[in-house]
VEXTI-153557 format. One record per residue (C-alpha): residue in three letters; x, y, z; residue number from 1. Coordinates in Angstrom, 2 decimals. Example, Ala and Ser with C-alpha at 12.3 -4.5 7.8 and 13.67 -1.06 7.14 Angstrom:
// VEXTI-153557
{site 'Ala'; {12.30; -4.50; 7.80}; 1}
{site 'Ser'; {13.67; -1.06; 7.14}; 2}
This chain:
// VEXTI-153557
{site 'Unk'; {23.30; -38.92; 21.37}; 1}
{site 'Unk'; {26.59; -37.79; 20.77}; 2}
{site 'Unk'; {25.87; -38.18; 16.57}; 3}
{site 'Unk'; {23.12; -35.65; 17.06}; 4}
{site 'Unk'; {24.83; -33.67; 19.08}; 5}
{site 'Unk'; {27.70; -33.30; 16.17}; 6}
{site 'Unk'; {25.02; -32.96; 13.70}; 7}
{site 'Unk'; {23.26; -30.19; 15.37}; 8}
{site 'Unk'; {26.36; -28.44; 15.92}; 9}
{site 'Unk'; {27.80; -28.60; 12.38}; 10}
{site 'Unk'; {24.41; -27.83; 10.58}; 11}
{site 'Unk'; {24.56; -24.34; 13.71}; 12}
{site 'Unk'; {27.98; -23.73; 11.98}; 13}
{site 'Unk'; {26.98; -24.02; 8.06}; 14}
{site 'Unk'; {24.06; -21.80; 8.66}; 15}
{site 'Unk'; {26.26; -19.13; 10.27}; 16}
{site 'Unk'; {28.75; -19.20; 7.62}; 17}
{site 'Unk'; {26.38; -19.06; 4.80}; 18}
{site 'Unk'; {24.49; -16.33; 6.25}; 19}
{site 'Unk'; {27.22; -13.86; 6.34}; 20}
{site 'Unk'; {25.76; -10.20; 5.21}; 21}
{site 'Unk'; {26.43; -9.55; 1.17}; 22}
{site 'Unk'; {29.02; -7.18; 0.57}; 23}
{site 'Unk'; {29.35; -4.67; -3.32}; 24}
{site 'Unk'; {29.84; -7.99; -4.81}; 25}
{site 'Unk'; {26.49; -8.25; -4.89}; 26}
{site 'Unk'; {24.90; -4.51; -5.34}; 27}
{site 'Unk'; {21.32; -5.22; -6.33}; 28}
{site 'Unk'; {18.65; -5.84; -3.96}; 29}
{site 'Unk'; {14.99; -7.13; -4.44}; 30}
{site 'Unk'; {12.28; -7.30; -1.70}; 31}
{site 'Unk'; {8.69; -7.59; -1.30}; 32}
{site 'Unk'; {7.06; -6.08; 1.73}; 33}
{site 'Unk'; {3.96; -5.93; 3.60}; 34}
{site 'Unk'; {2.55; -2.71; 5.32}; 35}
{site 'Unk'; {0.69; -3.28; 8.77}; 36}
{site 'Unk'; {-1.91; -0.66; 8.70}; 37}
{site 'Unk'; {-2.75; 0.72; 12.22}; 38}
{site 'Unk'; {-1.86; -2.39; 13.54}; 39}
{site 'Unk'; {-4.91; -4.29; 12.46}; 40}
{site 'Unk'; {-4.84; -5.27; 8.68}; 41}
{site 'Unk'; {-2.28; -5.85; 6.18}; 42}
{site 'Unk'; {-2.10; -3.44; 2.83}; 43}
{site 'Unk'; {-0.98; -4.34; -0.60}; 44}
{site 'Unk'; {2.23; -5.53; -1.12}; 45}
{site 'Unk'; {5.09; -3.18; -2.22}; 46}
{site 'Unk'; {7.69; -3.95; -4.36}; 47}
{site 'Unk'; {11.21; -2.48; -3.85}; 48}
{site 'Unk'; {14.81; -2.25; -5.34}; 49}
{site 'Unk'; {18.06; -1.11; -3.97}; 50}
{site 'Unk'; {21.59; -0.17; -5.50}; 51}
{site 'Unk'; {24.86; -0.16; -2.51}; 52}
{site 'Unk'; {26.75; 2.30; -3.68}; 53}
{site 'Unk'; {28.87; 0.77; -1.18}; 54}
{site 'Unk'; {28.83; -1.13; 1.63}; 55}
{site 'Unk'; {27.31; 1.70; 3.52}; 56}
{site 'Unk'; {25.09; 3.51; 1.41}; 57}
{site 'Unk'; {22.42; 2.22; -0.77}; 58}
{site 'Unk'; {19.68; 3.74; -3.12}; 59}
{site 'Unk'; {16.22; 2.24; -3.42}; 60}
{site 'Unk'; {13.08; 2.71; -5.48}; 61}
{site 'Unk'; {9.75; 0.93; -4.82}; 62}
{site 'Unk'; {6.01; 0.46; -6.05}; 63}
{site 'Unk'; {3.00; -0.53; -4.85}; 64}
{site 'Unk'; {-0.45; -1.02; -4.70}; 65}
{site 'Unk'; {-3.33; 1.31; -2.46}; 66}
{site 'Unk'; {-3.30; 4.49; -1.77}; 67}
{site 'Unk'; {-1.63; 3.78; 1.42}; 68}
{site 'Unk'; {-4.78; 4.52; 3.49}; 69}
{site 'Unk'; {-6.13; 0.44; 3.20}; 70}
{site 'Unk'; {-8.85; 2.07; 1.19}; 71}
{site 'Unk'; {-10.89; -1.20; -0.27}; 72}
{site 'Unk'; {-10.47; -1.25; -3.92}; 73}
{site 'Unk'; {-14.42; -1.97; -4.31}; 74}
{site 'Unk'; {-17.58; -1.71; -2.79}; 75}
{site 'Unk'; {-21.22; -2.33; -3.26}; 76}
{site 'Unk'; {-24.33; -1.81; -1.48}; 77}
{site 'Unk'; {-27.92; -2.70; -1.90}; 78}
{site 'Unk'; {-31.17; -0.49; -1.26}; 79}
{site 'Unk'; {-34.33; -2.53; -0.76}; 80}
{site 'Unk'; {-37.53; -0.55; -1.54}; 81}
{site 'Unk'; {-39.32; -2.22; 1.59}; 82}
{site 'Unk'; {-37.90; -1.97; 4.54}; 83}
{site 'Unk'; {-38.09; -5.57; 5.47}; 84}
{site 'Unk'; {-35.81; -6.24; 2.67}; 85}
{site 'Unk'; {-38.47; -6.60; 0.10}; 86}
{site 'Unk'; {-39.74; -5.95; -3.10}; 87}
{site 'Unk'; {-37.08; -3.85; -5.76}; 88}
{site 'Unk'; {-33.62; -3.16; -5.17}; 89}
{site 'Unk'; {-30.98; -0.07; -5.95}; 90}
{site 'Unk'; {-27.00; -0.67; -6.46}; 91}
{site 'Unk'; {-24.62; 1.17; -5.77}; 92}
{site 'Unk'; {-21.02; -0.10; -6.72}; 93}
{site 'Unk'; {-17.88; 1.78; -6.12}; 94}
{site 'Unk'; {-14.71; 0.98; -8.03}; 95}
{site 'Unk'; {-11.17; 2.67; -7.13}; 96}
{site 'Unk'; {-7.92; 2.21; -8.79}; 97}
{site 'Unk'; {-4.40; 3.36; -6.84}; 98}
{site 'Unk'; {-0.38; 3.11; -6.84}; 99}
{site 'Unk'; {2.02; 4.24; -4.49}; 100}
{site 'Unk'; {5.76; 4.71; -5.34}; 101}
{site 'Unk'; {9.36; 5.98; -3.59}; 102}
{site 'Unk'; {12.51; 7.34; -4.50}; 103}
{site 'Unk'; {15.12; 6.97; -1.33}; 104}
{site 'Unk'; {18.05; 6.40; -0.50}; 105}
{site 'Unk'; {19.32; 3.93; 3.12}; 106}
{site 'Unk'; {22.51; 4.48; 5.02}; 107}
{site 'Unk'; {23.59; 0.92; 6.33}; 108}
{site 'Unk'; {25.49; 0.81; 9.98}; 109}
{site 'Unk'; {27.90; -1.50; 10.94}; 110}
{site 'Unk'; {26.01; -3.96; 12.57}; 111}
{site 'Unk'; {27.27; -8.06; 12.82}; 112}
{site 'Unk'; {27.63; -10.40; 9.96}; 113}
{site 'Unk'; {24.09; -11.55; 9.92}; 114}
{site 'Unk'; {22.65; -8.71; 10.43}; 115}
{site 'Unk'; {22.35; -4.72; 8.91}; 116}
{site 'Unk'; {20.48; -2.02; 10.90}; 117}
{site 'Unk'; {19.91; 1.12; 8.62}; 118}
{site 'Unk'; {18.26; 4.58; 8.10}; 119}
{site 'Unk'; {16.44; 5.55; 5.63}; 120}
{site 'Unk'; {15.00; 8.71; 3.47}; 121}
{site 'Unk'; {12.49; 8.70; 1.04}; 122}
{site 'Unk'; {10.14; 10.91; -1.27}; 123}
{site 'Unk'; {6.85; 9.42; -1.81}; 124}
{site 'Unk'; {4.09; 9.80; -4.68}; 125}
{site 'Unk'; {1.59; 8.19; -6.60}; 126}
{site 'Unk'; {-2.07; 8.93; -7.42}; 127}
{site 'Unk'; {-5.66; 7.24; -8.31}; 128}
{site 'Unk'; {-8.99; 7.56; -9.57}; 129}
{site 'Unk'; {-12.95; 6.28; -8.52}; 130}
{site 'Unk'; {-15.91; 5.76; -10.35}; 131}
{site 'Unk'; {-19.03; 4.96; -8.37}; 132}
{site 'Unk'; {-22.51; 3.61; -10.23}; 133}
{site 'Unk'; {-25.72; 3.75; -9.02}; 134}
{site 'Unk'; {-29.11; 2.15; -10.20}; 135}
{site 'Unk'; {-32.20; 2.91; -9.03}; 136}
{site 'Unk'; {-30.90; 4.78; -5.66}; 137}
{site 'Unk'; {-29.68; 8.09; -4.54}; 138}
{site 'Unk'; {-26.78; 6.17; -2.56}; 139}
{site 'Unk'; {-28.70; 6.41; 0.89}; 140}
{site 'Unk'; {-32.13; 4.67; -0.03}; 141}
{site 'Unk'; {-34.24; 3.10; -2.92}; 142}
{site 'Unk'; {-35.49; 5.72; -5.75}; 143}
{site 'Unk'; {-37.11; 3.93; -8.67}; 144}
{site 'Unk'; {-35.76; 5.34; -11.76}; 145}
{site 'Unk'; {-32.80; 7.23; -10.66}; 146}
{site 'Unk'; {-29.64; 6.29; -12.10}; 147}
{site 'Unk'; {-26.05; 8.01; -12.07}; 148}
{site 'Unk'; {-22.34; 7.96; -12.21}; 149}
{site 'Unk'; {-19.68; 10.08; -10.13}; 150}
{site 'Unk'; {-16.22; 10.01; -11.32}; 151}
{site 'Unk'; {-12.95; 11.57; -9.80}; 152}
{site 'Unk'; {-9.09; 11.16; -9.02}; 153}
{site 'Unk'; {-6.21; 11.96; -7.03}; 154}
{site 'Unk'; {-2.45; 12.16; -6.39}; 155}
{site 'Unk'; {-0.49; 12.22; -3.67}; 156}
{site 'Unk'; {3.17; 13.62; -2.92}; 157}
{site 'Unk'; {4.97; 13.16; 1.10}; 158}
{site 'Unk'; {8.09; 12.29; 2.33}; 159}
{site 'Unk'; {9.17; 9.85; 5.04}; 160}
{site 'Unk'; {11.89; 9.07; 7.34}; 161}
{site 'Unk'; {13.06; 5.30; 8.65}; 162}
{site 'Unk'; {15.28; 2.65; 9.99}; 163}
{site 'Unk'; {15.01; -0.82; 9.83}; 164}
{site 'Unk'; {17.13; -3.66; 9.41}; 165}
{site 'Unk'; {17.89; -6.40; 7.10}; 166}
{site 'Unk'; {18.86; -10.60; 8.91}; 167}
{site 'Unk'; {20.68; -12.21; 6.61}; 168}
{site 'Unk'; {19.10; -16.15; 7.06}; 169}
{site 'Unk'; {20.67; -17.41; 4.11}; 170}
{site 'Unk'; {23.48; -16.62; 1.87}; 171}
{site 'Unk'; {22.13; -13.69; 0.01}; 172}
{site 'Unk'; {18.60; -13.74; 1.54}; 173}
{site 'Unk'; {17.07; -11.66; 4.24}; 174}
{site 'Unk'; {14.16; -10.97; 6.65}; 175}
{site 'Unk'; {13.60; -7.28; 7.39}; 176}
{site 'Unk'; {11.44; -4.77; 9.32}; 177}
{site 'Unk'; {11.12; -1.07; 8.61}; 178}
{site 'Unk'; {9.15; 1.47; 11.21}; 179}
{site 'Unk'; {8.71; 5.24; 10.14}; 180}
{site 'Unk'; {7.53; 8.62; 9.98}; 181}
{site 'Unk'; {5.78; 9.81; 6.91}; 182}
{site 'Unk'; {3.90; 12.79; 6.04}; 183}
{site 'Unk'; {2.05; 12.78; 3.13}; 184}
{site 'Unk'; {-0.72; 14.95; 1.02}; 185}
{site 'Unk'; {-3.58; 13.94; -0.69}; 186}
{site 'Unk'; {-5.20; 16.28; -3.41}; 187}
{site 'Unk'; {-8.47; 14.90; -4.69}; 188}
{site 'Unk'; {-10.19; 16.39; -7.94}; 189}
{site 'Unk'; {-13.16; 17.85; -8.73}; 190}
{site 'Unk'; {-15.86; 15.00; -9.12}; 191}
{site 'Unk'; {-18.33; 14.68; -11.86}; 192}
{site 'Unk'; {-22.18; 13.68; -11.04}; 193}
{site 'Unk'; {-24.08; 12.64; -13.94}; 194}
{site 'Unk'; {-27.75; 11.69; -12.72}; 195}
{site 'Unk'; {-30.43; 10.46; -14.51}; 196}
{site 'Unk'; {-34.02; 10.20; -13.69}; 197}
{site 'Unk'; {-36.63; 8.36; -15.80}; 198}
{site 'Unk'; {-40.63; 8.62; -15.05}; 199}
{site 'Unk'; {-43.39; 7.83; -17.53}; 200}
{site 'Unk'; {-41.48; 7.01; -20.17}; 201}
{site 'Unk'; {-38.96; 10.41; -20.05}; 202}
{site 'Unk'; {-35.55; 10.77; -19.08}; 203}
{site 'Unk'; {-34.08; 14.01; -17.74}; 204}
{site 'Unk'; {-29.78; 13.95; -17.24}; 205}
{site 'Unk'; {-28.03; 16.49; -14.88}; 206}
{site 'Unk'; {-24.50; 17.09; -14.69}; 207}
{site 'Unk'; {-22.77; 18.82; -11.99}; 208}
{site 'Unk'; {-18.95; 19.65; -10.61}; 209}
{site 'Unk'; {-18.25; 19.12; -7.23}; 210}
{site 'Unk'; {-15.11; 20.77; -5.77}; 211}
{site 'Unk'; {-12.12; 19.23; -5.22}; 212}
{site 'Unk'; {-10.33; 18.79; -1.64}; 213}
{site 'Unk'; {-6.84; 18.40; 0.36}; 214}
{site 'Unk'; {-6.05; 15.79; 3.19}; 215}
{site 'Unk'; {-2.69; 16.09; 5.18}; 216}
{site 'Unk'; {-1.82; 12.66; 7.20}; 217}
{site 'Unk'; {1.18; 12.42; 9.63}; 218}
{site 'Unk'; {1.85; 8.62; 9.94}; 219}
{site 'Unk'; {4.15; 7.00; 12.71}; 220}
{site 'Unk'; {5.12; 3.70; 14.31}; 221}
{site 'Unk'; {2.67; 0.58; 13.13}; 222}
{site 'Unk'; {0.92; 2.55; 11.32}; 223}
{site 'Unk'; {4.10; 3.31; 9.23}; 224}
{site 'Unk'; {5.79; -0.27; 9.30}; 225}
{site 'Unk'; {6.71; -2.98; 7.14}; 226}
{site 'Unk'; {7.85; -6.66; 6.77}; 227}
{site 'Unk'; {10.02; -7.09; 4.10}; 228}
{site 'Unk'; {11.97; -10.69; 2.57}; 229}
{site 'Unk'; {14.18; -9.63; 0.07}; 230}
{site 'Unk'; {17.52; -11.24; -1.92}; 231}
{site 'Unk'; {20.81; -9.71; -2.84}; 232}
């Protein structure tokens, strides 16, 4: 008993000492993150790098995946032309493609050895595009013949405020959280309908220009916060 006792006592010390917080010895940091999205699903990881400047004040730069919405990358849907599920069926298959970026900078507080609470500023951007495919449907029921395409994009620009904090577990590695406020604007394009319909043999193609349109989204708390493991 008194063996374990030691043992558990000296591995308590060796963990402590090796998990002292880095110092500008080591000035690069890399960390991959996970957004919690309105508290209910996880979003695409993000990839991030920081610079200390010194032991206080660090720049950072990250990318990611999404559009930071949790917008599913693809979708697709099925139209039967009987309404017991019968007989022909439409498609419709959506297909989106979107990156998210930052450019901030962290100011690191005092905090304990193992541990380094920060703020943070950041500018956010990034943009995106959709292309959604339909067969023999209008996108709401079966229509036999009727084919089409509908293309667009969009970018997005915001900016964000933070803190967070980094536990050192390990010499040089860390466990983080980050919560936030973020305000960000999404610009969509004009979209492009190309339809086609084909009956008795003929096919007539339409193209028309829908226009484009603006979203604003204010984003706080869980719906703004991250879990981040990262080395230094």
């Amino acid at each position: 008993m008194k063996n374990l006792a030691i043992l558990v006592g000296a591995f308590l010390i060796s963990t402590t000492t090796f998990a002292q917080k880095a110092t500008t010895d080591n000035p690069f940091s890399l960390e991959g993150s996970m957004s919690l999205n309105n508290g209910l699903s996880w979003q695409a990881p993000t990839v991030r790098a920081r610079y200390f400047v010194n032991d206080n004040i660090a720049v950072r730069a990250s990318v990611g995946l999404g559009d930071g919405l949790g917008t599913a990358m693809s979708e697709s849907h099925s139209f039967y032309e009987n309404a017991d599920g019968t007989g022909a069926v439409g498609t419709l298959d959506i297909s989106r493609s979107s990156w998210n970026a930052q450019v901030g900078a962290e100011y690191h507080l005092s905090g304990t050895d193992r541990m380094s609470p920060y703020f943070s500023a950041g500018i956010n951007f990034g943009g995106g595009s959709s292309t959604g495919v339909t067969t023999d449907t209008d996108g709401t029921m079966y229509v036999a013949g009727l084919a089409g395409e509908q293309t667009g994009s969009e970018s997005m620009f915001g900016v964000g405020l933070g803190a967070g904090m980094d536990f050192y577990v390990f010499e040089n590695i860390y466990v983080g959280v980050e919560l936030g406020l973020s305000y960000a604007k999404y610009t969509a394009s004009d979209v492009t309908t190309t339809s086609s319909m084909t009956m008795g043999g003929t096919t007539t193609t339409t193209t028309s220009v829908g226009a484009g349109a603006s979203e604003s989204y204010l984003n706080t708390g869980a719906g703004n916060a991250a879990v981040r493991l990262g080395w230094r």
